[in-house]
N, C-alpha and C positions, 0 to 999 in steps of 0.2 A: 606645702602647708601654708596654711593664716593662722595666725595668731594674734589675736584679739586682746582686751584689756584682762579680761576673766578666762576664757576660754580657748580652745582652739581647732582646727583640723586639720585630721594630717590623711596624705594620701588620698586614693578616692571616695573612702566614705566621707556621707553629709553629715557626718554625728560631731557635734560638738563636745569636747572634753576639757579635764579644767587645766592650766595650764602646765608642764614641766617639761622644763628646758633641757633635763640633765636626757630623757628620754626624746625631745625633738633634736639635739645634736645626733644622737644615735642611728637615728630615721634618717636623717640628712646620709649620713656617712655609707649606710647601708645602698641605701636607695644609689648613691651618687656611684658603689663600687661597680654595682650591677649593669651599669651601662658606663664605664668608664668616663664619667660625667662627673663636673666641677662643683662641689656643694659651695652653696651661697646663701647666709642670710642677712637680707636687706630691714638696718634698723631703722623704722621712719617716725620710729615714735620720740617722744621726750623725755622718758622714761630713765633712771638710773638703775630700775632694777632689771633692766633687762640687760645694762651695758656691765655688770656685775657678774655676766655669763663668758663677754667677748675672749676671757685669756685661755677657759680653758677651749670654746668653741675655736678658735685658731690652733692651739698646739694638738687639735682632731684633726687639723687639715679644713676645717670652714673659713672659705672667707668671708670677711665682714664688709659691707658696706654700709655706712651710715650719713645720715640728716640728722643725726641726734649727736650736739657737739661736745656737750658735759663733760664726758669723760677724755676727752684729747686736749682739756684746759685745764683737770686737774693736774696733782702731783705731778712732777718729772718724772720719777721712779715711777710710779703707775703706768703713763705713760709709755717709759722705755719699755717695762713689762712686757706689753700689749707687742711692742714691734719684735722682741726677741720670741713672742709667744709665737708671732705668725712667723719668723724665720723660721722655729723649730717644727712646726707644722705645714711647709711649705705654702703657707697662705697668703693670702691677700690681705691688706686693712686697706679699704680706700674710705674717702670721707668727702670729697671733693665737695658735696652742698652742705657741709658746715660752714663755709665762708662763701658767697655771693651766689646761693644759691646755684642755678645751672653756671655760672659765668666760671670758666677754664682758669681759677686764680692758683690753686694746689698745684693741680697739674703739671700749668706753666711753671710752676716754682720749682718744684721736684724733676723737669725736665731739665730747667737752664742747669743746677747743682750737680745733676748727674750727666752733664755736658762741658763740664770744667769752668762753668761761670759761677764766681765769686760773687753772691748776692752781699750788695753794701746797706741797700736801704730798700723799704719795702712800707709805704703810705696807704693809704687805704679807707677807701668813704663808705662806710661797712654799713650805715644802718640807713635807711629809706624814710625812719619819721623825722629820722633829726637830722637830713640834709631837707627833706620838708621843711621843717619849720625852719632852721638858719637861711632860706631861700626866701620864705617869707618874711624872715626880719632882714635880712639885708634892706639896704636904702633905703631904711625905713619907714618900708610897707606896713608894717606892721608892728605891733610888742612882744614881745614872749606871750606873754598870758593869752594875747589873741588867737596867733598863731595856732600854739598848743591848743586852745579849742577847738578852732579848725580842725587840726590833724585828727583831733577825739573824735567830733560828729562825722568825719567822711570815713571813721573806721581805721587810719593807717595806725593807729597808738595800741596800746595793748590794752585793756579794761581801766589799769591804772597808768596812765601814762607815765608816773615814776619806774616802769619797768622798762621804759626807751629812756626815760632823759637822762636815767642815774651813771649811763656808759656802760652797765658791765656786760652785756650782752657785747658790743663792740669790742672788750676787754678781753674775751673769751677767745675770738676772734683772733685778736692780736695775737696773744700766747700760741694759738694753733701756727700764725704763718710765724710766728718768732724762730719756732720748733724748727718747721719745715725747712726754712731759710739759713739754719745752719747755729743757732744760739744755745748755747747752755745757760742751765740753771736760771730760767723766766719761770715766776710762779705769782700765778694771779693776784696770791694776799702782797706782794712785795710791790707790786705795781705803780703807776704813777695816774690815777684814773681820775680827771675830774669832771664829777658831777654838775650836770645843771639843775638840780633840785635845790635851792635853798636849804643850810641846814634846818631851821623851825618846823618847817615845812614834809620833812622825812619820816614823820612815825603820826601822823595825823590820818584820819580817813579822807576816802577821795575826795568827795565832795567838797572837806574843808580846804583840802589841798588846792585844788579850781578854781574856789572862792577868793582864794588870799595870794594867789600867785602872781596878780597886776603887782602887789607891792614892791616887787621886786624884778620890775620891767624897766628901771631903768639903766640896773649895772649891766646889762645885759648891749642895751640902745647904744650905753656910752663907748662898751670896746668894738664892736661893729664900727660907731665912727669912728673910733679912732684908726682902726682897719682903712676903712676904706678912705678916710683925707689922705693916707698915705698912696692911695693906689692898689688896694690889694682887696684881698674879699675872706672872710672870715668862715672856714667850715672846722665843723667837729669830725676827727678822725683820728685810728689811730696809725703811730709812727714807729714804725721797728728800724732803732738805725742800730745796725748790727758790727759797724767799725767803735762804734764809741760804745757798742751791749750796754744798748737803753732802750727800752719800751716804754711809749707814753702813749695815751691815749685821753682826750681832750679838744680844744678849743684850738687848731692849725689856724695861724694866720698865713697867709696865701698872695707873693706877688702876683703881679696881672697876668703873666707868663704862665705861672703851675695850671698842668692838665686840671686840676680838680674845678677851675671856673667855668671848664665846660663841661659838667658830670650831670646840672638838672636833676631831674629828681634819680637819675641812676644811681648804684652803687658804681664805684670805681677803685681799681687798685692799679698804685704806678712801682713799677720793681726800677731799681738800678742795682747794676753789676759793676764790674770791670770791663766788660765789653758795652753794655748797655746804658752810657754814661748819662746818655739821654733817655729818660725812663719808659721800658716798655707799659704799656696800658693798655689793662682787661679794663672795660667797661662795658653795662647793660646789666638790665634788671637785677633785681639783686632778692628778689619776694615775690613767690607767686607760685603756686602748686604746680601751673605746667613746667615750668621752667624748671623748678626744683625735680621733679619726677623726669622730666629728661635730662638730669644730671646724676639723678639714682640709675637708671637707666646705663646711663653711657659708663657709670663704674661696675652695675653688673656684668655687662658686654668685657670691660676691660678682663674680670674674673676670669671669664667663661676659656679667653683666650693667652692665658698665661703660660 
């Protein structure tokens, strides 16, 4: 089946119909008995109304993969939902390009914990505009406002770039590996998330927002240097430390040592354990349709052979 924003098709007819999910679960199940074969739907949209389906399409026996993160950031309780739904359905949840896109960050995490490694801390360079631009203002290359232009004309910002600077997409992020890694009770609104958006500057249209953002290119210039007179390098990421159950996401300042100085424009995530005292590190791309689609890929394959 495809399933579209309006429409859909299922089976081999070409006919398009309009969408209902309670009757494409069904189809799935049918279709999946008759050859003793694994139903899977792969969500790649961004959509919440389709993730409003996932509890009861799991306790059918469907598993779910998704690229679509929304709902594994909301509530706990929601959440846990979702895992007790696919236990009572023998199914699947994987999700693996909600966080670094194709890059093995779940995986690995869900491997070490159910390998008897105590995850302690879990770092992470989750977003591609905003290790751009803090790359560009380092050694002051550049200002904020400059930068942020930059990142807008070559396309890496989203329409409004307050939709990368404000962190909550990285926030999102967080909460999923917080989950993963072993934390109770992390819920997005309790968070510790700061923003690079100036408050004045948060409920204006774009254009005035672009215009007025040099004004405040200096508080920006001044902790960079103070960063780096000490020797260190200043990235925005966020910090799951799971001995002290604290989730921040923000402004890391960075000795010359930490993995993150040599991440470039990648995403990067470094785990420490009890075994792992020296952090292991996934890095590589972290945005980009192929990548992403052979990380949806590799958790359908996971499905198929459960």
């Amino acid at each position: 089946a495809l399933v579209r924003s309006q429409t859909m098709k299922v089976g081999d007819s070409d006919d398009e119909v309009n969408i209902d999910y309670a009757y494409l679960g069904k189809r799935l199940v049918e279709q999946a008995s008759k050859g003793n074969a694994v139903p899977v739907i792969a969500d790649v949209t961004a959509s919440s109304i389709v993730q409003t389906h996932y509890k009861e399409w799991l306790s059918q026996g469907i598993s779910i993969v998704a690229a679509n993160k929304g709902i594994f950031a909301e509530k706990e309780a929601t959440y846990e939902g979702l895992l007790n739904a696919a236990k009572e359905g023998n199914a699947r949840l994987l999700h693996e390009t909600t966080v670094g896109a194709g890059l093995p960050v779940l995986g690995t995490i869900q491997g070490l914990v159910s390998s008897s490694h105590e995850v302690r801390k879990v770092e992470g360079i989750l977003s591609g505009t905003l290790a751009f631009v803090l790359g560009q203002v380092a050694g002051g290359k550049k200002t904020l406002s400059q930068a942020v232009k930059e990142a807008k004309d070559l396309g890496y910002t989203e329409p409004d770039p307050r939709d990368d600077l404000n962190g909550m997409d990285v926030a999102r992020k967080a909460v999923i590996l917080a989950r993963l890694s072993g934390m109770k009770g992390v819920e997005l609104e309790s968070m510790n998330i700061e923003s690079l958006v100036p408050e004045s500057l948060r409920d204006c249209d774009v254009n005035e927002f672009m215009e007025n953002l040099h004004k405040y290119d200096e508080s920006l210039s001044q902790k960079v240097k103070e960063v780096e007179d000490g020797g260190g390098r200043l990235h925005y990421a966020a910090k799951v430390d799971v001995m002290e159950k604290k989730v921040e996401v923000g402004l890391l300042s960075c000795d010359a040592s930490h993995p993150f100085n040599n991440a470039g424009p990648d995403n990067m995530v470094a785990i420490t354990t009890n075994f792992y005292t020296r952090p292991l590190v996934v890095q590589g791309a972290g945005a980009g349709g192929d990548v992403t689609a052979t990380g949806v890929l590799a958790d359908i394959l996971q499905c198929a052979y459960q």
